[in-house]
TORBA-192873 format. One record per residue: x, y, z of N, C-alpha, C in turn; residue number from 0. Coordinates in pm, 1 decimal, m for minus. Atoms other than C-alpha are relative to their C-alpha. Example, Ala and Ser with C-alpha at 12.3 -4.5 7.8 and 13.67 -1.06 7.14 Angstrom:
! TORBA-192873
89.0,m119.0,0.0,1230.0,m450.0,780.0,90.0,120.0,0.0,0
m82.0,m119.0,m6.0,1367.0,m106.0,714.0,m77.0,109.0,73.0,1
//
This chain:
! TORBA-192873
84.1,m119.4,0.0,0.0,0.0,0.0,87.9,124.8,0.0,0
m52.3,m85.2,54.5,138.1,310.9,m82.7,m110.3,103.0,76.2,1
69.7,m123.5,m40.8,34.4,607.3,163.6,58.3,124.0,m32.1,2
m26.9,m150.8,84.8,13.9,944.1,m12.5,m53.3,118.6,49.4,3
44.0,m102.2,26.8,m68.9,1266.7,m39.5,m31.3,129.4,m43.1,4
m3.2,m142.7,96.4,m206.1,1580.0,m260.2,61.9,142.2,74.0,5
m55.9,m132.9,m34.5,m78.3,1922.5,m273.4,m63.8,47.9,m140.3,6
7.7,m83.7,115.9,m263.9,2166.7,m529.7,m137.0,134.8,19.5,7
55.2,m97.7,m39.5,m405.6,2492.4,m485.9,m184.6,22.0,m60.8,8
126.3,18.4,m2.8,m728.1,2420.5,m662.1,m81.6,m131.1,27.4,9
70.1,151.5,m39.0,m976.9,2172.0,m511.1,m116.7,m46.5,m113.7,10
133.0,136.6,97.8,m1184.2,2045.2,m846.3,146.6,m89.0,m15.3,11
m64.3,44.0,48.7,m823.8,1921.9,m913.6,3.7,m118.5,141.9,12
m48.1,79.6,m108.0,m774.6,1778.1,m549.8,m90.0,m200.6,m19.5,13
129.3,125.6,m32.4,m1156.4,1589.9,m578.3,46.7,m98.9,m108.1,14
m40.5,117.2,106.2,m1028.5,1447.0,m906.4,122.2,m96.6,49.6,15
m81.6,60.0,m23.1,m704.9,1306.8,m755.0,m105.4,m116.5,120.8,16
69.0,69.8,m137.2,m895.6,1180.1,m425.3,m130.7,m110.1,m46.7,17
53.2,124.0,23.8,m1142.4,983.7,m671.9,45.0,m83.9,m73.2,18
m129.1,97.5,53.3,m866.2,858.9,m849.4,m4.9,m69.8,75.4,19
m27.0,67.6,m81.0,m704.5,727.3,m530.1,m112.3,m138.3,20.2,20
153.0,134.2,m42.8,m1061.0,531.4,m416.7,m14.3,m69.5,m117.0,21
m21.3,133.8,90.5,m1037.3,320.3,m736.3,109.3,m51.7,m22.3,22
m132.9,62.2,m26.1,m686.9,217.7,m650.2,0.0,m94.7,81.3,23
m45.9,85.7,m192.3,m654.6,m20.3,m396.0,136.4,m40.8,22.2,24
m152.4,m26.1,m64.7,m286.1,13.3,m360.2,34.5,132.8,m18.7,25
10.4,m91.0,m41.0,m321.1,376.4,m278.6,m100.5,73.3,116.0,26
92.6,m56.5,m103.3,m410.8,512.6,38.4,8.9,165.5,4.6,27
m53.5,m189.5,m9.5,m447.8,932.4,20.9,m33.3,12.5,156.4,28
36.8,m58.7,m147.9,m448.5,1012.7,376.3,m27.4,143.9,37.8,29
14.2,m160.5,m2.7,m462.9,1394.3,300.7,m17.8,67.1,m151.5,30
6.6,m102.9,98.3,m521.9,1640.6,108.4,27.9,157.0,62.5,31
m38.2,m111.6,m58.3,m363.7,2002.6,84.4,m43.1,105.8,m93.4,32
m41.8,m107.1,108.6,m430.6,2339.4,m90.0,96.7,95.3,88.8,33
m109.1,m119.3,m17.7,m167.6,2524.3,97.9,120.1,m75.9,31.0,34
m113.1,119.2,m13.9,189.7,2420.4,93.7,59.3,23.8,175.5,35
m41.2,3.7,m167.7,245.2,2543.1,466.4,m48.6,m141.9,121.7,36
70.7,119.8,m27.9,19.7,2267.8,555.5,44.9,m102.8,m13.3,37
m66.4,142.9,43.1,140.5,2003.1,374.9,117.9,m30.2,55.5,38
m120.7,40.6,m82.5,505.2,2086.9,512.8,m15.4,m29.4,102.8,39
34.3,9.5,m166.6,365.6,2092.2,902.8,m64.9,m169.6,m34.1,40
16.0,135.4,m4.4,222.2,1740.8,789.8,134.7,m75.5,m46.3,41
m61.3,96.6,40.6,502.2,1573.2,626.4,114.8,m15.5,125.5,42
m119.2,m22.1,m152.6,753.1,1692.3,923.3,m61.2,m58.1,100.1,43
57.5,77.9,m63.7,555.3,1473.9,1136.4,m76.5,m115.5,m40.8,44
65.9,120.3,m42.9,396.5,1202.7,954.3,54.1,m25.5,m144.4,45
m73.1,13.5,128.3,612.0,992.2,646.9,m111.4,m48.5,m106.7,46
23.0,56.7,136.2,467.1,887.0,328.5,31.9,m23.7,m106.3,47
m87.2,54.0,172.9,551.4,705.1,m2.3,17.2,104.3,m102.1,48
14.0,m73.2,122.8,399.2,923.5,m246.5,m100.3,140.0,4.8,49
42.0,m131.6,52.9,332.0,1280.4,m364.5,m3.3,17.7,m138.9,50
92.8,m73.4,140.4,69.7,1445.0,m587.8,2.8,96.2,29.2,51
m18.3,m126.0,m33.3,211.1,1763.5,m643.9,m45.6,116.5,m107.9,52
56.9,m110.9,66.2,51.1,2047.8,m818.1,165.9,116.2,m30.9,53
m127.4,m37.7,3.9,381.4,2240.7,m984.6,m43.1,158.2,40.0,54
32.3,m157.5,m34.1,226.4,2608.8,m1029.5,m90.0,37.9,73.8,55
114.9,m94.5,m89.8,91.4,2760.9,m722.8,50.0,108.5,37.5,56
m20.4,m159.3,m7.2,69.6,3104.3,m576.6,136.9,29.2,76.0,57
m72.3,m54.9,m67.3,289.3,3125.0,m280.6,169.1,m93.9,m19.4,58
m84.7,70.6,42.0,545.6,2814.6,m379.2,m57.9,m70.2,m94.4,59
34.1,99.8,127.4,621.6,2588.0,m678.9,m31.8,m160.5,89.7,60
m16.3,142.6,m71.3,566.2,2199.6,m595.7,123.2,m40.1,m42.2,61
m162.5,59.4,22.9,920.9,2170.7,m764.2,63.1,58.0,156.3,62
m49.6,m63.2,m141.7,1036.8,2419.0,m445.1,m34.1,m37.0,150.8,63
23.9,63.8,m177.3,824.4,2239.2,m169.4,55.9,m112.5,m30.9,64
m63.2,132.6,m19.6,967.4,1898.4,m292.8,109.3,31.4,23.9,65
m101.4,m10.3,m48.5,1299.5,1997.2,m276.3,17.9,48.5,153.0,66
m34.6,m56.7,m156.8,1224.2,2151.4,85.8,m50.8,m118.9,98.2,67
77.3,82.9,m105.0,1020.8,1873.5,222.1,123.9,m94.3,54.3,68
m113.8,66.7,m131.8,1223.0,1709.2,527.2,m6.9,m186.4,2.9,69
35.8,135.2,15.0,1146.1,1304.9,387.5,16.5,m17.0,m147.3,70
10.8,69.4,140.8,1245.8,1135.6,67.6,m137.6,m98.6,m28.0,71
113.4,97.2,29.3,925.2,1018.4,m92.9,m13.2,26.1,m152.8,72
24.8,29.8,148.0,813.9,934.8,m439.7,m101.6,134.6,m54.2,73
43.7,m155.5,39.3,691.0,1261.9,m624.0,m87.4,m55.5,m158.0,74
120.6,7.2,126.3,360.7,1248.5,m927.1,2.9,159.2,m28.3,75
46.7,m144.8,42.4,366.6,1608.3,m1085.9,m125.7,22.2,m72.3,76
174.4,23.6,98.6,12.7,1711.2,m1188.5,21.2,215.8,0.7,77
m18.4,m134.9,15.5,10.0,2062.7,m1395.1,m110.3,1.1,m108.7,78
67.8,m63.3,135.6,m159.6,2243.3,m1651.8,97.7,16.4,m102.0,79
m152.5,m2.8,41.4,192.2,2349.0,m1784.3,69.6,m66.1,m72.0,80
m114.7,117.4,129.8,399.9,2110.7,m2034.2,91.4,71.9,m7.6,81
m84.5,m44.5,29.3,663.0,2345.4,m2013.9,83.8,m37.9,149.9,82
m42.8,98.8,m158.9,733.0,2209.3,m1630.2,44.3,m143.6,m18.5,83
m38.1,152.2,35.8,816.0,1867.8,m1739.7,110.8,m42.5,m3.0,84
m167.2,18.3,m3.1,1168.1,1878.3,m1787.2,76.5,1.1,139.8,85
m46.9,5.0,m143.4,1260.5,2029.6,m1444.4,m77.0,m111.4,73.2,86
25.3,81.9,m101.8,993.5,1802.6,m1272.8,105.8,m124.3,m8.9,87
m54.5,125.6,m51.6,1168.2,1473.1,m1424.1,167.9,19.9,7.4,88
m118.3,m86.9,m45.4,1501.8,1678.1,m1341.8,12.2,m57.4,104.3,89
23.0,m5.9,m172.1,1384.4,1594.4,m948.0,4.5,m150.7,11.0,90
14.9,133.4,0.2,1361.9,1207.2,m1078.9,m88.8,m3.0,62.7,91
158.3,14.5,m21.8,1002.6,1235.9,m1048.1,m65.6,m160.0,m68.0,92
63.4,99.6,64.5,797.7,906.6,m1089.2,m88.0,25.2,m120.9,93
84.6,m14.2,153.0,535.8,1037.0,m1372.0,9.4,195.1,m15.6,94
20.6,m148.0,15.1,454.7,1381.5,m1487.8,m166.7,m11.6,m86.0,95
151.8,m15.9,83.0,60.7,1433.6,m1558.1,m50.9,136.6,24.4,96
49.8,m141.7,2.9,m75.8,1727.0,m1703.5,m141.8,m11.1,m37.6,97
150.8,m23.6,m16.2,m433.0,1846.0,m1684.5,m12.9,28.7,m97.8,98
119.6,50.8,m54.5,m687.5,1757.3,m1733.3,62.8,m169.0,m55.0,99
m24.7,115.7,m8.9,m552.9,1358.4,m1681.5,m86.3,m102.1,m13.0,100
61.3,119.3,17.5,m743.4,1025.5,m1789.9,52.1,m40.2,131.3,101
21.9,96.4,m72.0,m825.0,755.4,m1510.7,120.1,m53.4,m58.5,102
m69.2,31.8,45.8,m627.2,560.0,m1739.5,183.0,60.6,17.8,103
m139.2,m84.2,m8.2,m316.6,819.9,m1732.7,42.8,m34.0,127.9,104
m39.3,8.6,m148.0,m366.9,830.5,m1366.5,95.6,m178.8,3.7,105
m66.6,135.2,3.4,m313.5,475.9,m1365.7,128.1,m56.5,m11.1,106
m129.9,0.1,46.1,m28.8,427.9,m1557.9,110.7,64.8,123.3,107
m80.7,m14.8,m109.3,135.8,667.2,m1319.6,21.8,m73.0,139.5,108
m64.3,52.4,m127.2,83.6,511.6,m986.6,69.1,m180.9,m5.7,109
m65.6,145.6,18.4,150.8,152.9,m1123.4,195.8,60.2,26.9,110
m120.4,17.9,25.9,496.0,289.5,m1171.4,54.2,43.5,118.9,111
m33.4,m6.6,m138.4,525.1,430.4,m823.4,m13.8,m141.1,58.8,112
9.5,54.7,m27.5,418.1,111.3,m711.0,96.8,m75.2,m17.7,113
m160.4,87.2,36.2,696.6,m119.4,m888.0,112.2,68.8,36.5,114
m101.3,m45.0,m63.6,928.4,143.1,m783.6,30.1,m37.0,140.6,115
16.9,6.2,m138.9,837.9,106.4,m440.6,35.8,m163.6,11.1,116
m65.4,179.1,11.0,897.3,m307.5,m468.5,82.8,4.2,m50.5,117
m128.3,11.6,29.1,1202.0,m227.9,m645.8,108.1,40.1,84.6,118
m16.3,m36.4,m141.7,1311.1,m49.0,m342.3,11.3,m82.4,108.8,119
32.7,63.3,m98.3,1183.7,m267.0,m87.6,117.5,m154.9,m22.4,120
m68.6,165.2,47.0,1353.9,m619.4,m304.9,185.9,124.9,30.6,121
m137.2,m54.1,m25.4,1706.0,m353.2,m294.0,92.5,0.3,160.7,122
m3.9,m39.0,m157.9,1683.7,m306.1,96.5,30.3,m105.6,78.9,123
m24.8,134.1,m27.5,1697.5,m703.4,147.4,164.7,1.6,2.1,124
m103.1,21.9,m1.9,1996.3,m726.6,340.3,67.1,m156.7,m36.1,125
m22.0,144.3,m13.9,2218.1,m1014.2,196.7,50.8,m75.4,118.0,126
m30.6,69.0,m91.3,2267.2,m1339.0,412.8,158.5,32.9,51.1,127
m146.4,42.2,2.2,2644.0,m1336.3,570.6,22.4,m112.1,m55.0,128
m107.6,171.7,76.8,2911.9,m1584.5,419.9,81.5,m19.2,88.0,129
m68.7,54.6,m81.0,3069.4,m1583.6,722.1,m1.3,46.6,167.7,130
67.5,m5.4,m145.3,3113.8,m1563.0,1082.9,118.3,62.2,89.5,131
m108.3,m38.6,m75.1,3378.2,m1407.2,1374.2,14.3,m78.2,80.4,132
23.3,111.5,m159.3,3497.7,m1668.7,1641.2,175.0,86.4,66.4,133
m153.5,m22.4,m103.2,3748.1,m1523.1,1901.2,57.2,m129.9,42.3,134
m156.4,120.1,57.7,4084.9,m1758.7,1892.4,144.0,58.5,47.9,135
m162.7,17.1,m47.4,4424.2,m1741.4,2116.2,m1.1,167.2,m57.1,136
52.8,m157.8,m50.1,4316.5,m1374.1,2206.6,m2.9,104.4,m147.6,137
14.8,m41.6,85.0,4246.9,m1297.1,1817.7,m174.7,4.3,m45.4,138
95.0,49.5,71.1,3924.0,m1272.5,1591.5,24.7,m35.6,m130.4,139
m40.8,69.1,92.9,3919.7,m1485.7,1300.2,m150.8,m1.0,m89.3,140
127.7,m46.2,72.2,3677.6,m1370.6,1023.1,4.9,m191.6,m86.8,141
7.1,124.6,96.9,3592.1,m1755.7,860.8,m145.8,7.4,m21.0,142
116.4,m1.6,29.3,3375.3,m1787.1,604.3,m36.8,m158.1,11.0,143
71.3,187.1,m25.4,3100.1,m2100.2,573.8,81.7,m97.4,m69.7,144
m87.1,71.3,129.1,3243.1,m2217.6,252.0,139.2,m56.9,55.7,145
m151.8,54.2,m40.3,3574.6,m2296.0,423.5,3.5,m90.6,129.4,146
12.5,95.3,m133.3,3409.1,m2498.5,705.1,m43.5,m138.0,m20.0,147
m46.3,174.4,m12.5,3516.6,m2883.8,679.0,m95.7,m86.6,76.9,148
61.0,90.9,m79.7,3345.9,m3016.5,984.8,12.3,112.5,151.6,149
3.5,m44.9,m114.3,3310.7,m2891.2,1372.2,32.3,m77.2,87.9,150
m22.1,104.8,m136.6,3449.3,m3088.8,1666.2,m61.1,87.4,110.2,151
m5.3,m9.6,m93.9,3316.9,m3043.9,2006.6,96.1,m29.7,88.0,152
m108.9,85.4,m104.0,3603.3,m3090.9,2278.7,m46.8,17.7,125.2,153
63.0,m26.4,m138.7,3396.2,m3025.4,2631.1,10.1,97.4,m38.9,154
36.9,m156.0,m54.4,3420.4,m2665.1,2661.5,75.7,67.3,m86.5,155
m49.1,m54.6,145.4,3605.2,m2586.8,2295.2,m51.1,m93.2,m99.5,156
29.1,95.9,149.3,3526.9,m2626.1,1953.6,143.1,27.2,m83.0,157
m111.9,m2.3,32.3,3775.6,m2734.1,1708.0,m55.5,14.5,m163.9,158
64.5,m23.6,80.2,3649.4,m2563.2,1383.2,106.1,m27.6,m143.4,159
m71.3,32.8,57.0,3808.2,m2769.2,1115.6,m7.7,93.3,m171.7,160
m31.1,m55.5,113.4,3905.9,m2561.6,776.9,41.6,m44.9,m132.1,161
m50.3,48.4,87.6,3966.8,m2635.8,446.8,135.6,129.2,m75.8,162
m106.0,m54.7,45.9,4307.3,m2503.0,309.4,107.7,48.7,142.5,163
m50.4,m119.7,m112.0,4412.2,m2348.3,683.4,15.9,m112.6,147.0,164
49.2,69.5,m138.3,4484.6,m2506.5,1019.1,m112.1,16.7,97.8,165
166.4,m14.4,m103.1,4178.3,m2578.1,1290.5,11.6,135.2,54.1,166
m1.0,m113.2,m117.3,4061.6,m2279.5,1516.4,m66.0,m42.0,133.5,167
82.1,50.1,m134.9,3999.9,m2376.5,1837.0,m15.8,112.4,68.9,168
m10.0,m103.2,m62.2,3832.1,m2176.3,2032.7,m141.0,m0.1,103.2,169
83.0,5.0,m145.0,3642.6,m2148.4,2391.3,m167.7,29.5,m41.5,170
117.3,3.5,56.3,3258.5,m2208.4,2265.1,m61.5,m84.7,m16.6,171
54.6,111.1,m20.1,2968.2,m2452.3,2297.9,m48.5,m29.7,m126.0,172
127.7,13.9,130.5,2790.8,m2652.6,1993.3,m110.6,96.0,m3.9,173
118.9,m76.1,40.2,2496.9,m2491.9,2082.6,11.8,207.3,m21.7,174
m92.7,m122.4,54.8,2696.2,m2150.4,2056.2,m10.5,30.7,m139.3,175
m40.8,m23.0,151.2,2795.4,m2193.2,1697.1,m117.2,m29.9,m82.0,176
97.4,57.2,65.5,2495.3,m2352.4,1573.6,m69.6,148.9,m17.4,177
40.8,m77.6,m22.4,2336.5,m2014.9,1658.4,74.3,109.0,m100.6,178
m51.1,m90.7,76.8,2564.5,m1835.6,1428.4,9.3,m56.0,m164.8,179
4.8,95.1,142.8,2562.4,m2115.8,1116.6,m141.6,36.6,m37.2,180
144.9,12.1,69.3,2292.4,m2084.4,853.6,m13.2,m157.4,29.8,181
72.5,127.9,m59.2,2055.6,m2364.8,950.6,13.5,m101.1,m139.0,182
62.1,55.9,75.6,1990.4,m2446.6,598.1,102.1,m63.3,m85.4,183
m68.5,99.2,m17.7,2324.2,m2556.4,590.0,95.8,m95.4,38.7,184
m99.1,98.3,m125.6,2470.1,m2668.1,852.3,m64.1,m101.3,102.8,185
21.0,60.3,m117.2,2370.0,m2951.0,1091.0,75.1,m90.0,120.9,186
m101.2,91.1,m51.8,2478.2,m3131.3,1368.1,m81.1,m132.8,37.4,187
35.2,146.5,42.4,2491.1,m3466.4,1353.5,45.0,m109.0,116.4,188
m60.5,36.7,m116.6,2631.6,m3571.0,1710.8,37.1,109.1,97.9,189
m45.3,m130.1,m81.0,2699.5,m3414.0,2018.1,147.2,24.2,25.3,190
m155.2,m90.2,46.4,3070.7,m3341.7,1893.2,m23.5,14.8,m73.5,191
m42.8,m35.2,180.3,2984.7,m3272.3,1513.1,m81.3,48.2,m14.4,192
70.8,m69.7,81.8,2875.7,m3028.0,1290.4,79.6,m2.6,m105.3,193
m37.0,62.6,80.6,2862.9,m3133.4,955.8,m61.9,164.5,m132.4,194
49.3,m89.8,156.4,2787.6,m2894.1,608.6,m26.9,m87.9,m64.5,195
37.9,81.5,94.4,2559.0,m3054.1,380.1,86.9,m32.2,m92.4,196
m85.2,48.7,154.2,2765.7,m2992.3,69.3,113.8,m67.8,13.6,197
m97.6,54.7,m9.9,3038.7,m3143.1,208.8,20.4,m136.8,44.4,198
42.5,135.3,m46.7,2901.7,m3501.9,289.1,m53.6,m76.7,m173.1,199
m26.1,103.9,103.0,3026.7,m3737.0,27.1,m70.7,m140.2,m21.7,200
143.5,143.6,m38.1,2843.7,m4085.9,134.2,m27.5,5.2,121.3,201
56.4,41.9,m115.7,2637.5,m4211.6,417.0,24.0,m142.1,m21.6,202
m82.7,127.2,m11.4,2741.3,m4536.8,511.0,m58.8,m50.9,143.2,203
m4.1,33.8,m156.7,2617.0,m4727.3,862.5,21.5,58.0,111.1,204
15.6,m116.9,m116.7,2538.3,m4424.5,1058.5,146.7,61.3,m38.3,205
m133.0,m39.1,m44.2,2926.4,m4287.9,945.0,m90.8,115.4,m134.4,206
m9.2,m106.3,133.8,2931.8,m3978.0,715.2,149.9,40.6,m49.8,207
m141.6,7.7,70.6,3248.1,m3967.1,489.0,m8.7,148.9,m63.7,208
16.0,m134.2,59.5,3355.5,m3617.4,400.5,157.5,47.1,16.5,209
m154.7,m69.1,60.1,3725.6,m3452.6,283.1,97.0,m103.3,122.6,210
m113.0,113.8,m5.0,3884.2,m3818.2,371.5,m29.1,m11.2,166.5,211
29.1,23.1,m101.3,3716.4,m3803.3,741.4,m143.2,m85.7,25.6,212
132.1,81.3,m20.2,3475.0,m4049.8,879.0,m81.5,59.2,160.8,213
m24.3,m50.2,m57.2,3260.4,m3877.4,1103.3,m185.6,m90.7,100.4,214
131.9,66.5,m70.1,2926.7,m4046.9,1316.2,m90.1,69.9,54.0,215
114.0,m83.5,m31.3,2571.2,m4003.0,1350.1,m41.0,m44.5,137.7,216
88.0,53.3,m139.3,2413.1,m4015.8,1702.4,m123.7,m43.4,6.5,217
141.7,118.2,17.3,2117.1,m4248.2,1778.1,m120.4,141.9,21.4,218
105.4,m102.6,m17.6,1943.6,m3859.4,1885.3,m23.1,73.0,m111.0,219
m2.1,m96.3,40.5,2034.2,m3709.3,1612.7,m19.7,m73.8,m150.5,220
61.7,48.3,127.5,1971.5,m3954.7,1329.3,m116.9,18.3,m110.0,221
80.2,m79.5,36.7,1653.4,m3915.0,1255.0,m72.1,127.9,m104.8,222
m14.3,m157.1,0.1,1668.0,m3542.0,1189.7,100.2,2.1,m73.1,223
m143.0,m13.1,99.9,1986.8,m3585.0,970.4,m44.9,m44.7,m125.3,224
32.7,9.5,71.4,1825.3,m3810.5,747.1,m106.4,64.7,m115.7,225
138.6,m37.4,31.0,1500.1,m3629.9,713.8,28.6,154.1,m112.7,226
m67.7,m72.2,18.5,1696.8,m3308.9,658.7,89.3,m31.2,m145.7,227
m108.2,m41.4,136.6,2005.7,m3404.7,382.9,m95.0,m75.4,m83.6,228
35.9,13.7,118.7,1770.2,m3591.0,164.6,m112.0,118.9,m48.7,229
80.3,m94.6,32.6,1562.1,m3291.9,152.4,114.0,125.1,m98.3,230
m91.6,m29.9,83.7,1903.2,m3135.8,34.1,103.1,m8.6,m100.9,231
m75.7,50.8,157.7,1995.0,m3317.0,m217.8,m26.2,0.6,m117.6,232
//
């Protein structure tokens, strides 16, 4: 949903935007303004996606209140004017509609606010980490997943085996690390091991064979191992 709102000094133009909106249903107008003092005392207290801005009015332009307004939001220019068009999409304005606007026109414009706004939202998706920090013989040791072999438990250290690099041992419980591994692919498979799917070569009589180590499943943890890697395979 996409909450908006007008700015334009005459209200047949406002009623036309505001019955726009009500045949949208991914537009909510929560306001309407004909003075831009107004509209600023609202936006400085309450955010929204998108603005319908009227360019030529008396006391400011809507090019001059967008640039003043105190919130990045998505900007619709609605004029009489065609000679405004250039500076509005100057401001990287989502549409530019000039009066007197088709339903249809309207349309067109907020669709494209809309995919903007999901193009936005899919950008903002922070990616997963690839790796993890474990303090180590009074260091931190940035290792990523990809380079993690297997996990030993030793009582009250783990011995976080590496591929290319010697182990890191370092003062931390299974259920510690597990808490920092992506689930989806790491499990443990005993209460000393944690295993990485991709790195489990055969299954064999409860053993799992992986970079020339044989490593065993627990009678608790069987189960849940099987159910799990054939789901990842």
């Amino acid at each position: 949903m996409l909450k908006a709102i007008a700015l334009d000094d005459e209200p047949p133009a406002l009623r036309v935007i505001t019955y726009f909106c009500g045949q949208v249903d991914f537009v909510d107008l929560q306001k309407t303004f004909s003075r831009t003092d107004e509209a600023f005392e609202y936006l400085s207290a309450n955010t929204v996606d998108l603005l319908f801005l009227d360019i030529n009015m008396p006391s400011m332009s809507g090019i001059e209140f967008y640039k003043a307004i105190p919130q990045d939001a998505m900007v619709i220019f609605t004029t009489a004017y065609a000679e405004y068009a250039v500076e509005g999409f100057n401001l990287s304005a989502i549409d530019y509609l000039l009066k007197p606007f088709t339903f249809e026109r309207f349309v067109q414009a907020v669709h494209k606010a809309k995919d903007y706004q999901q193009f936005l939202q899919k950008s903002e998706v922070p990616e997963p980490p690839q790796y993890l920090f474990i303090k180590a013989d009074y260091s931190v040791y940035k290792i990523a997943f990809n380079d993690i072999v297997f996990i030993e438990g030793l009582d009250d250290y783990l011995k976080i085996h590496l591929e290319g690099s010697k182990p890191v041992v370092a003062r931390m419980t299974m259920k510690g690390i597990m808490e920092k591994l992506p689930l989806q692919d790491f499990i443990r498979v005993h209460r000393s091991f944690i295993v990485p799917f991709r790195r489990v070569e055969n299954v064999r009589n409860r053993l799992i064979t992986l970079a020339g180590e044989e490593i065993p499943i627990g009678n608790s943890y069987e189960k849940e191992f099987f159910r799990l890697f054939k789901g990842a395979k």
